[in-house]
Steps between C-alpha positions, in 0.01 A plus 500: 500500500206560718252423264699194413394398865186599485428299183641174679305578829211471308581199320563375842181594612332388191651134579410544825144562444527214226655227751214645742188407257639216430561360824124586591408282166642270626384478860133556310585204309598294773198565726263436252636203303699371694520136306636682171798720630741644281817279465787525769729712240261743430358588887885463610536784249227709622655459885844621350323803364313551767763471744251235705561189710284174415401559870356814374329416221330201697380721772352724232342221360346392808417833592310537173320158544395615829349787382279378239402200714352810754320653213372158371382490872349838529302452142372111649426707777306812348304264268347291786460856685267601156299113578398603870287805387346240319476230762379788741199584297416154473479430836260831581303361217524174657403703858251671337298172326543377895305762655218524288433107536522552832251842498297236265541247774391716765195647316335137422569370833432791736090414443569154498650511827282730636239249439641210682570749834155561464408106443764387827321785753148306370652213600601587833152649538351195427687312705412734798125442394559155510645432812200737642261273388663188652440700801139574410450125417220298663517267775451179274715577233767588709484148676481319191833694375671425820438130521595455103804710625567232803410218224779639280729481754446188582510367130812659505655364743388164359659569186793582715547219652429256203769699323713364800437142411549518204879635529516178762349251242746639258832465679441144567516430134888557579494184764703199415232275535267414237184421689515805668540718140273296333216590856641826431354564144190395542427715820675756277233496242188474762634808697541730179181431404320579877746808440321615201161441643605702793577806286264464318224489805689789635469700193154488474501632879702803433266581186165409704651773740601761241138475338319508788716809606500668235074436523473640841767826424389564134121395455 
């Protein structure tokens, strides 16, 4: 009798373990097609076997989705991890390309800029020497400079005030009356041109000045 017992404990178990393998087939199935399930009669049959709910076999469904959506994740993941070692050396090639330009960039400008501190403390030297020799500069030359200096003013403020005329000739081109435009235009044309002889006069003072300066300092 016993072994009678035994024999359909193990066919028990045996269905057990069947109803088991197949209820993981079938969550397998599920999970990973899930638009070609089995038909209702046959995954009904599996839950009788099984003894599970269609609560149950959902959650295990979901569970298994969930799982292989974090692996998916973890390879997406691992793959762009492999790209940065990659990207990494790139960018101390990248560093390294940088700082040899820029040792290049420092070599060929160093000398180059070395020469211009050189050329600017020249400069500042000759202007020292410069102004010394205004100092040193005779009587007569001196005088001359000085009254081409007052005559430059003076041009200037002739230009000055011409340029002041002007901008009054010019706004009464906006008057309503006619004559007075018409008087306008005319003195218009007259004062611009005793403008440009004014510069002009006044240039030629400034560079009468500078060459006669430039005589008396340089030689």
């Amino acid at each position: 009798m016993s072994s009678v017992l035994e024999n359909v404990l193990a066919i028990q178990r045996e269905r057990a373990e069947q109803a088991e393998r197949a209820y993981r087939e079938l969550v397998e199935q599920l999970a990973s097609n899930p638009k070609r399930p089995p038909s209702p009669e046959s995954i009904d049959k599996v839950l009788i076997g099984s003894r599970r709910t269609v609560a149950e076999l959902a959650d295990a469904v979901k569970l298994i989705q969930r799982r292989e959506s974090l692996r998916a994740e973890i390879r997406a993941i691992d793959a762009r991890h492999d790209d940065r070692a990659g990207l990494v050396a790139q960018i101390q090639t990248a560093n390294a390309e940088l700082q040899a330009a820029q040792d290049r960039f420092r070599d060929a400008t160093f000398p180059l800029q070395r020469s211009i501190d050189e050329i600017d403390q020249l400069h500042h030297r000759r202007a020292a020497a410069q102004r010394e020799l205004r100092e040193l500069m005779d009587d007569d030359a001196a005088g001359e400079i000085a009254e081409l200096g007052q005559a430059i003013q003076a041009a200037s403020m002739r230009c000055d005030n011409q340029k002041r005329l002007l901008a009054d000739l010019r706004s009464r081109l906006l008057s309503p009356d006619e004559g007075i435009r018409e008087l306008a235009v005319g003195q218009i044309q007259r004062a611009e041109e005793r403008l440009a002889e004014m510069m002009t006069e006044s240039g030629d003072l400034v560079r009468q000045q500078s060459d006669l300066l430039r005589a008396a300092t340089l030689g």
